[in-house]
N, C-alpha and C positions, 0 to 999 in steps of 0.2 A: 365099147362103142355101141349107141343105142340104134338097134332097128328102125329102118322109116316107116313112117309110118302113112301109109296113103289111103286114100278115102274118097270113094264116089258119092257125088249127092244126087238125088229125085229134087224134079220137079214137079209142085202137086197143081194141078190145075183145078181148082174148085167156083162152082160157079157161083157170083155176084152176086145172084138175081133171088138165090135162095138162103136170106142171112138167116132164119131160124135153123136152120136144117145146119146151117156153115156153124152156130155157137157149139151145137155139140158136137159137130167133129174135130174143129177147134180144141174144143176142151181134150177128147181122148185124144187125140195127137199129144199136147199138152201133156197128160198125163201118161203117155205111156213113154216107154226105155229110150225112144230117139230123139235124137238130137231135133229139135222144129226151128227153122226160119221163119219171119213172116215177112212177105215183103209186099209194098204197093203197090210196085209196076214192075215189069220184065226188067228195066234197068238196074232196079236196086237188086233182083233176083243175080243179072250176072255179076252185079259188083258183090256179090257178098260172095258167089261160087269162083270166082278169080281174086279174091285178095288171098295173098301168099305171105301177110302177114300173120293172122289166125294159126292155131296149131291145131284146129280142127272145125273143119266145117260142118255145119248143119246134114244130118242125115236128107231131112225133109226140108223143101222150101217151101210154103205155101204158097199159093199167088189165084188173088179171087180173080175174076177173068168176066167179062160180060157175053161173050158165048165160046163155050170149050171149043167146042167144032173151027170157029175162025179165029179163036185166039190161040188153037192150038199151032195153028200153021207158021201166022207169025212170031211164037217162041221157038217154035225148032227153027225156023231159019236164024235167026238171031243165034241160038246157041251154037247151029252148027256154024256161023262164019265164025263164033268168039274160040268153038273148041274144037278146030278143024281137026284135032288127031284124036280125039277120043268122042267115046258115044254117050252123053248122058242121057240119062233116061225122061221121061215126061210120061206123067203119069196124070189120068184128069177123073175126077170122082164123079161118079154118075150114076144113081141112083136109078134112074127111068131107063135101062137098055143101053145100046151103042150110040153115042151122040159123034161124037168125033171121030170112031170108025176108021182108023188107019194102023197098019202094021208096025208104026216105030211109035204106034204112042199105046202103053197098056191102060185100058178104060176099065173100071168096075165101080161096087158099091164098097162101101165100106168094108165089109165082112171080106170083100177080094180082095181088096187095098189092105186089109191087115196080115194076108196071107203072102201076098208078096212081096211085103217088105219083111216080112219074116223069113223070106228064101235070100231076100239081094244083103239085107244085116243079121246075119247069123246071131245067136247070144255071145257067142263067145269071139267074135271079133270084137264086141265091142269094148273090150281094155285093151291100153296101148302096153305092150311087152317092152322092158327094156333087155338090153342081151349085156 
């Protein structure tokens, strides 16, 4: 009998307004070990973290955002009505300081944002075990 296998995803809030800065982290996301989403709007975001057909979701979702600070608010309430029993994370890239500035959403720059997803996707969670 094979282990289940369960898996939280992030949401990456990255801002719109800065596409040069957005192709390279684009690209290292891309390029590095986790799983990347990319989605156009919050809606496609929760349809890709709730379809339970997938046998693995995206570590990272992306989602450009026209300002982190008010578009953070309306994805947490969106996700918390879609995933009222669990906590997923939102996370918003931010290069200049605290833009969004609240306790359920972790904000940094890239170099932070590589560091904690390095704490929440271990390396070695990332192969599915069969027993």
């Amino acid at each position: 009998m094979g282990r289940e296998y369960t898996h939280q995803s992030v949401i990456l809030l990255i801002n719109g307004n800065a596409a040069a800065d957005n192709r390279f982290v684009k690209q290292w996301l891309r390029n590095s070990r986790f799983l990347i989403g990319e989605a156009t709007d919050i809606f496609q975001a929760l349809e890709e973290l709730s379809d339970f057909t997938v046998c693995r979701r995206p570590d990272v979702i992306m989602l450009e955002v026209d300002s982190l600070a008010t578009d953070f608010l309306m994805v947490r309430e969106m996700v918390q009505n879609l995933f009222a029993h669990s906590c997923l994370p939102i996370f918003a890239l931010s290069e200049s300081g605290k833009i969004v500035n609240h306790k359920e959403c972790f904000e940094g720059n890239l170099t932070q944002l590589k560091t904690q997803l390095e704490k929440i996707f271990p390396k070695f969670t990332q192969t599915r075990i069969a027993a």
